[in-house]
C-alpha positions, 0 to 999 in steps of 0.5 A: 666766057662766050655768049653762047656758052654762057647762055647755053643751047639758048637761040639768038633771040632768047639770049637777047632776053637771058643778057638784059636780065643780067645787066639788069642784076649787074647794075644792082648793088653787088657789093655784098652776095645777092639774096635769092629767095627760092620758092618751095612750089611744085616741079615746075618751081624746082625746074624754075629754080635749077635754071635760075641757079645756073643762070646766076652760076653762068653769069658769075654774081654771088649769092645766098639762097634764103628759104621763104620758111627759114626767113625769122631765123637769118636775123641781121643777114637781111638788112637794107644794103643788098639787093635780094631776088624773087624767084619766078613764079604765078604767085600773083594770082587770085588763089595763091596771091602771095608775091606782093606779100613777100616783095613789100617786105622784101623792099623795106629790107634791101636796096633792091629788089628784082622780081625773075621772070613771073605770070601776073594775074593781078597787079602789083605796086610800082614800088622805086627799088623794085623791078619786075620781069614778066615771062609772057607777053599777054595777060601779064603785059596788060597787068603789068605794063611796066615789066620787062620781059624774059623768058621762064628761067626754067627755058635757060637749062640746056635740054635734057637727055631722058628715055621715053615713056610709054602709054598716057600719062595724066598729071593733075597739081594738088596744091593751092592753085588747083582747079578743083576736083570737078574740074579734074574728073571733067579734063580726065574724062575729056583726055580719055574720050580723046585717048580712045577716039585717037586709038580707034 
């Protein structure tokens, strides 16, 4: 398969990005199928989510998905002889700070273990078989210096065709990283002064 169908619509310097991260998971040890432990989330999760998945499909390693809340039920699949993924996301932040949580258990069960392509809010410890990518080059490589940078995987999916909508649309999140409801009315009716200011 070629680089470019491989990786997609994706540019030369972000296939640069997209093959370090699989050489990253290649030298892991792939005897037995990858776990790769999903986030439930939001619609960004899931977006994050499809493009890892065809990210892994593309580059032909075999894996097992584990979801987070079915962990007590798969019992012996989870031992320390294989290496289990951490998908992308913002859980290292102060108000939805449960990455660490999960890949300190994680690294006492698997050889290896690679945290995809995250945003750190805060830091987490530089544990020997646990490798972390970063998906911005800010806040998170001053937090994190010794993570590797890629980009989001949900920028690894091909773009999609979709009709265009019409009018304002105004999408506010409803889970534990929400800002609070005064800070919702506040963005509200700032985007809608703006609104009525550009239609005049």
């Amino acid at each position: 398969m070629s680089m470019m169908r491989r990786y997609g619509e994706q540019e030369g310097c972000m296939q640069a990005e997209y093959q370090f991260l699989e050489e990253t998971i290649k030298q892991a040890d792939l005897s037995e199928p990858i776990h790769f432990w999903v986030n439930s989330g939001n619609w960004g999760d899931s977006l994050i989510r499809e493009g890892t998945l065809r990210f892994l499909n593309d580059i032909g390693v075999d894996y097992r998905i584990v979801q987070p809340n079915k962990v007590s039920k798969l019992g012996s699949l989870l031992t320390g002889s294989k290496t289990a993924l951490f998908a992308g996301s913002g859980s290292w932040c102060r108000v939805w700070n449960v990455g660490q949580r999960v890949v300190n258990m994680q690294r006492k069960r698997f050889k290896h273990v690679i945290v995809l392509p995250s945003s750190y809010e805060l830091s987490s410890p530089a544990w020997s078989n646990v490798t972390y990518f970063r998906r911005d080059q800010y806040q998170s490589q001053t937090i994190m210096p010794g993570s590797h940078f890629c980009h989001d995987m949900a920028l690894y999916l091909d773009s999609i065709d979709a009709p265009a909508g019409e009018g304002v649309g105004y999408f506010f999140r409803v889970d534990g990283k929400v800002v609070g409801e005064f800070h919702c009315r506040r963005i509200m009716s700032i985007l809608q002064r703006k609104v009525m200011k550009a239609r005049r």
